[in-house]
C-alpha positions in Angstrom: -19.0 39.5 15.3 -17.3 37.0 12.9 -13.9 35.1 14.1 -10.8 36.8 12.4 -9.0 34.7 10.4 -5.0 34.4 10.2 -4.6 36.3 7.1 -6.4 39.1 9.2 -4.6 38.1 12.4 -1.3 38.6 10.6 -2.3 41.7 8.6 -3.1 43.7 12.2 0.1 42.6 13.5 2.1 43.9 11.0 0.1 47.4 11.2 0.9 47.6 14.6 4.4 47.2 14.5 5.1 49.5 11.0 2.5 51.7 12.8 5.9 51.8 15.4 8.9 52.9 14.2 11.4 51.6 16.5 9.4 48.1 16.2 10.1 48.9 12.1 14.1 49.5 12.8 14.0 46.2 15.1 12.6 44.3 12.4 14.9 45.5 9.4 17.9 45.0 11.4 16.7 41.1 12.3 16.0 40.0 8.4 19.1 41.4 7.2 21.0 40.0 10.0 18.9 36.7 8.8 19.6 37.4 5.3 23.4 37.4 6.2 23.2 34.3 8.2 21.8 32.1 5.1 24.1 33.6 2.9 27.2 33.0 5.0 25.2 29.1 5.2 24.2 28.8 1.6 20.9 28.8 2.1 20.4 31.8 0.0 22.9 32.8 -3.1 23.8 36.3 -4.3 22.2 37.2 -8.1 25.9 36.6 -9.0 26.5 33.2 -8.1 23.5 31.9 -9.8 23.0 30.7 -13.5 21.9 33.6 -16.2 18.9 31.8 -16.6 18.0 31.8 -13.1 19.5 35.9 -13.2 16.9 36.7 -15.6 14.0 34.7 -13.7 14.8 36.6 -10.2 15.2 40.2 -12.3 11.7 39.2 -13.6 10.4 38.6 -10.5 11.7 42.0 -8.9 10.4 43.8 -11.8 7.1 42.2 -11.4 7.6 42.8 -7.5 8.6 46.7 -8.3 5.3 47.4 -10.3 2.7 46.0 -7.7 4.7 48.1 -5.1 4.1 51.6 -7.4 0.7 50.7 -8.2 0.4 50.3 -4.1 1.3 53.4 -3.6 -1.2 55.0 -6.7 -4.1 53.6 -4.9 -2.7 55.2 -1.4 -2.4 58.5 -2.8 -5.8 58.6 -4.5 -7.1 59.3 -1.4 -7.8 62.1 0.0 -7.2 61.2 3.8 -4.9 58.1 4.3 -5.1 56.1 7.6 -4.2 57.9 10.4 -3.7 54.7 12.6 -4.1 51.3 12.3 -7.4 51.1 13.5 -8.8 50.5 10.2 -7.7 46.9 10.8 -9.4 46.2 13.9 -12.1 43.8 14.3 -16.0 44.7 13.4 -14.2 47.7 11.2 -16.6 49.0 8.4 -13.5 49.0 6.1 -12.2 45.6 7.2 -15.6 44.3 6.4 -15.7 46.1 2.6 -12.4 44.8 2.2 -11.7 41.8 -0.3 -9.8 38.5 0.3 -6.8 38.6 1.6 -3.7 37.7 -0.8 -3.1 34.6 1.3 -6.5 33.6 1.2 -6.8 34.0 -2.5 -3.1 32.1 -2.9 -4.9 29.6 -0.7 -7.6 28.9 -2.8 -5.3 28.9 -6.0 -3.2 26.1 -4.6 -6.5 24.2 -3.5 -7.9 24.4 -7.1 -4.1 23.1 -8.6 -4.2 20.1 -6.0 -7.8 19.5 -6.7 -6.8 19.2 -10.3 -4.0 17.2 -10.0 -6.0 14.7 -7.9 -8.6 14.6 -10.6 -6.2 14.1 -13.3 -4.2 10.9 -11.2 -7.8 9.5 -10.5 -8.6 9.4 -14.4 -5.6 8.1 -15.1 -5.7 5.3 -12.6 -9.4 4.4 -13.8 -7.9 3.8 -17.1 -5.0 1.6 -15.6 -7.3 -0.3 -13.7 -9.8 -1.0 -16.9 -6.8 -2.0 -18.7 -5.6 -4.2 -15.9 -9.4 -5.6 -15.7 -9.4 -6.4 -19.6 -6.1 -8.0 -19.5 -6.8 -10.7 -16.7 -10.4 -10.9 -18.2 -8.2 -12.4 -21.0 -5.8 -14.6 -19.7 -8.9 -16.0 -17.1 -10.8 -16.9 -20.2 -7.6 -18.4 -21.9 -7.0 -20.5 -19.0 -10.3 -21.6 -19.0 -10.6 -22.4 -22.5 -6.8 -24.6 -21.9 -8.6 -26.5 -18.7 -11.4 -27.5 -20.7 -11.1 -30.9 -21.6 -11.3 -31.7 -25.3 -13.4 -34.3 -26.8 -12.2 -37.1 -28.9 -14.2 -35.3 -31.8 -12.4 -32.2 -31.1 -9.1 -33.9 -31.2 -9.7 -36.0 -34.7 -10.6 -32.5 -36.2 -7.6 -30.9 -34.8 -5.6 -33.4 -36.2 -7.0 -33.3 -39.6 -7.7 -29.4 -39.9 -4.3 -28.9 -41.8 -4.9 -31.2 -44.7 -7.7 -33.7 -46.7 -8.2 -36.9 -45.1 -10.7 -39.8 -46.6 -13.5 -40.3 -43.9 -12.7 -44.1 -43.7 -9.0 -42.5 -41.8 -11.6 -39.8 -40.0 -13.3 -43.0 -38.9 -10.6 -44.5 -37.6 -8.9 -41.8 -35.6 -12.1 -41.3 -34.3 -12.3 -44.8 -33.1 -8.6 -44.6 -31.7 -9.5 -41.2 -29.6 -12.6 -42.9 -28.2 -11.2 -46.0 -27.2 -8.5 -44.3 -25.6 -10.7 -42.0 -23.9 -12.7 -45.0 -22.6 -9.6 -47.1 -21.1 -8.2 -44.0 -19.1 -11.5 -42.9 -17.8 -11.8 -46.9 -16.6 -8.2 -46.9 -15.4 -8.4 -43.9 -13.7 -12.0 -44.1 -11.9 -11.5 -47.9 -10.5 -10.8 -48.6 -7.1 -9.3 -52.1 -7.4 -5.5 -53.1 -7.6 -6.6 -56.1 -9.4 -8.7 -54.2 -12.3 -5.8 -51.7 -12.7 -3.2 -54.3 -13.1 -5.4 -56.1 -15.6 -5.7 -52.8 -17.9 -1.5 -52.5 -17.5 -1.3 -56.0 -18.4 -3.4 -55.8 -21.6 -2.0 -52.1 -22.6 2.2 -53.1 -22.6 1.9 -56.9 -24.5 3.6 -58.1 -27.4 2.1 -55.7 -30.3 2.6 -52.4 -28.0 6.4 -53.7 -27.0 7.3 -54.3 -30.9 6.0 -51.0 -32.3 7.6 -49.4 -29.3 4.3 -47.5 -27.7 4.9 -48.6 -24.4 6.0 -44.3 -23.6 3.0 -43.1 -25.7 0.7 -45.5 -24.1 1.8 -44.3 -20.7 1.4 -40.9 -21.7 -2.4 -41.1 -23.3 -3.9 -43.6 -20.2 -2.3 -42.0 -17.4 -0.7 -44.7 -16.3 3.1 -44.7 -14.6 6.2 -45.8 -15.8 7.0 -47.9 -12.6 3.4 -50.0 -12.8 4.5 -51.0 -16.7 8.3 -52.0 -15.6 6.7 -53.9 -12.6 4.2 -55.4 -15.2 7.0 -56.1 -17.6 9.1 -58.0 -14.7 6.1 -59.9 -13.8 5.9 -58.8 -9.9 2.4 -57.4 -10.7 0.6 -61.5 -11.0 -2.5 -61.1 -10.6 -3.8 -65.1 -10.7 -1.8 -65.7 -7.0 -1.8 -69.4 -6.7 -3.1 -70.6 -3.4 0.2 -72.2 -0.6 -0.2 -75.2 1.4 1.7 -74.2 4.3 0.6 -77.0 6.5 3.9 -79.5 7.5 3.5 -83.0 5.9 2.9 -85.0 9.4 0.0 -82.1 10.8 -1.5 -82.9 7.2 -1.3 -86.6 7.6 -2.8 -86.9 11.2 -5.8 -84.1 9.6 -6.5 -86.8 7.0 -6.5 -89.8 9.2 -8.7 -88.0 11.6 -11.4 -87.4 9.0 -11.4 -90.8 8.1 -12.2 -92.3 11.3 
């Protein structure tokens, strides 16, 4: 024998107390006593107090209500013998067993198929946020690639000339100026010794680069800080440190006497 379900449950519940007509009066006195009790609260509103549209959707709804409730009673009078008790809804009944879904069941299984849809249609439509999402930092990860990749002095010459017509002697040239640069900043930056860096300073922020006024351009295209150029410039950055005597005068005379003995 197959479990009943709650739809069924309920269904021979309610037979057996309609079946009962003092159970039936019970029943009709508590829900309109209820009814009462959320009006009185608000929780339900008379068809007066509510807005004509929402009159005409209730009156629809008790019209639609009415002609389920006369067909009902059609299909009960078409037969010959109507149910004497309500033993047609016990368990293992041959007409229980013939009988179709339930209404819950079937309002059940409408609400699962809504949800199901709605789930589908959110899960399409956060697949084609994501691809979007996907595309766009696939874009800005290849454009922050492309701005980390270090251009070469060939690339820079023909950026520089791309807008206009330059003779290739000036081509030459520029050419020339990007690579030596490129050469003095990759030696600058790679040695280890104080003395080598203060040598490349002292060569980059002379005479020439003081009276065309480079000294901030020069700094900015070898990498090299403003404080090593004004320590430069002051001359606290010597780099030929002549040796001290710091022997007293009478220890270095008795040092030379002794070695002449």
């Amino acid at each position: 024998m197959a479990p009943m379900s709650n739809a069924e449950r309920q269904r021979l519940f309610r037979a057996r107390r309609n079946a009962d007509p003092e159970r039936r009066q019970q029943y009709l006195e508590m829900e309109q006593q209820r009814w009462r009790r959320d009006v009185e609260r608000g929780k339900k509103l008379l068809i007066k107090d509510l807005s004509e549209r929402d009159q005409r959707q209730l009156r629809k709804k008790w019209k639609e209500q009415n002609e389920k409730r006369k067909q009902a009673k059609a299909r009960m009078k078409a037969f010959d013998t109507p149910p004497e008790s309500p033993e047609i809804f016990q368990p293992g009944s041959a007409e229980r067993q013939q009988a179709g879904p339930s209404r819950q069941l079937q309002q059940g299984r409408q609400q699962v198929r809504k949800h199901r849809e709605k789930l589908k249609k959110e899960v399409e439509l956060l697949t084609k946020l994501l691809e979007k999402e996907k595309k766009r930092a696939e874009k800005f990860r290849k454009r922050c690639s492309r701005l980390r990749t270090k251009e070469s002095p060939r690339s820079r010459v023909n950026k520089f000339t791309k807008t206009g017509k330059v003779t290739p002697m000036i081509r030459r040239k520029l050419l020339y100026h990007e690579a030596l640069v490129e050469e003095i900043k990759n030696k600058y930056l790679k040695t280890r010794k104080e003395k080598e860096k203060q040598l490349i300073v002292k060569v980059l922020v002379g005479r020439i680069i003081k009276k065309y006024r480079l000294q901030g351009f020069a700094e900015k295209t070898l990498g090299f800080s403003k404080k090593r150029r004004r320590l430069q410039d002051n001359g606290l950055c010597n780099t030929s440190r002549k040796p001290t005597n710091r022997l007293p005068p009478a220890l270095k005379q008795c040092t030379i006497l002794l070695l002449q003995r």
